[in-house]
MARBA-987103 format. One line per 5 residues: their letters; for each residue x, y, z of C-alpha. Coordinates in Angstrom, 1 decimal, always signed. Layout:
a = X Y Z  ...
% end
This chain:
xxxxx = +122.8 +132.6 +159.5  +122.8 +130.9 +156.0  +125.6 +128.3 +154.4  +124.8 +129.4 +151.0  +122.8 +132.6 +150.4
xxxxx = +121.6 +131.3 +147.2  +120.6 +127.5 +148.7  +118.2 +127.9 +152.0  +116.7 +124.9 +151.6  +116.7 +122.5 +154.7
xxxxx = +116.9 +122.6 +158.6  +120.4 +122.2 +158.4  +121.1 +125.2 +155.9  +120.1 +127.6 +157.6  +119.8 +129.2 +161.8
xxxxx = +118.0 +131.5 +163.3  +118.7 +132.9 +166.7  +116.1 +135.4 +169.1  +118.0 +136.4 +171.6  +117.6 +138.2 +175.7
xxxxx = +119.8 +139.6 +177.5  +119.6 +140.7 +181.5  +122.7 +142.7 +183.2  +122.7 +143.2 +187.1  +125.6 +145.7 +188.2
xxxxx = +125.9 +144.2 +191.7  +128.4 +146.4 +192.7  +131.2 +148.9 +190.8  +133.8 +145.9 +190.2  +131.1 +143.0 +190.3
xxxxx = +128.6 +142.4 +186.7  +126.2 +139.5 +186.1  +124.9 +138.6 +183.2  +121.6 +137.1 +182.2  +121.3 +135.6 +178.1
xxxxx = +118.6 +133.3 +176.9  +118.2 +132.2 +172.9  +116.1 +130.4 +171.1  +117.5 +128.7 +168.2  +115.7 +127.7 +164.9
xxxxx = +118.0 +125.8 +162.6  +121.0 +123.5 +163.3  +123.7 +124.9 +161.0  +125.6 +126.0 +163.5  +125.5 +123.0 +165.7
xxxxx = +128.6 +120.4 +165.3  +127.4 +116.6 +164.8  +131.3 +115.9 +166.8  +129.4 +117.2 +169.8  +126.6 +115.8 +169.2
xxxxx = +127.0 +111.8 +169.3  +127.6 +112.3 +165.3  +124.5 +112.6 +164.6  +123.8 +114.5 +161.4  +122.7 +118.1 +161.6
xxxxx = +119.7 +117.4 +159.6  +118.3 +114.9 +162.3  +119.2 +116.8 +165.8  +116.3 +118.7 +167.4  +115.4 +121.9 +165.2
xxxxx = +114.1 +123.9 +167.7  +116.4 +124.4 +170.6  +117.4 +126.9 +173.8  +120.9 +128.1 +175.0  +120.9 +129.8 +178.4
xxxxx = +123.9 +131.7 +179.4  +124.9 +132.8 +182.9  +128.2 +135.2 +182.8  +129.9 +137.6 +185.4  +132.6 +139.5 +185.9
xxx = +134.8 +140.8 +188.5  +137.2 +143.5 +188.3  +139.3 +145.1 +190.3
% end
């Protein structure tokens, strides 16, 4: 993920995301899912959430891990 195509210059320019996924179908109506990325870049971080701190300073390399289910019926 890019800002500016033409301008990929700088941590906060630019983000790049591997990504995992595990899904466990407990049952017909009952879904879990497993998702674990690891983030290069910080463009797609907001400094609002972050204490303002500017996106050039937070931490460049980062993890999101991501537990979901889902139950229907």
């Amino acid at each position: 993920y890019y800002r500016d195509r033409d301008d990929r210059k700088g941590i906060d320019a630019k983000q790049h995301d591997v990504a995992a996924t595990l899904l466990f179908d407990i049952n017909p109506h009952w879904i879990v899912k497993l998702e674990g990325h690891f983030m290069r870049g910080t463009l797609a971080l907001s400094p609002t959430l972050n204490d303002q701190i500017p996106r050039d300073q937070l931490e460049h390399h980062w993890g999101l891990f991501v537990l979901k289910t889902t139950a229907y019926f």
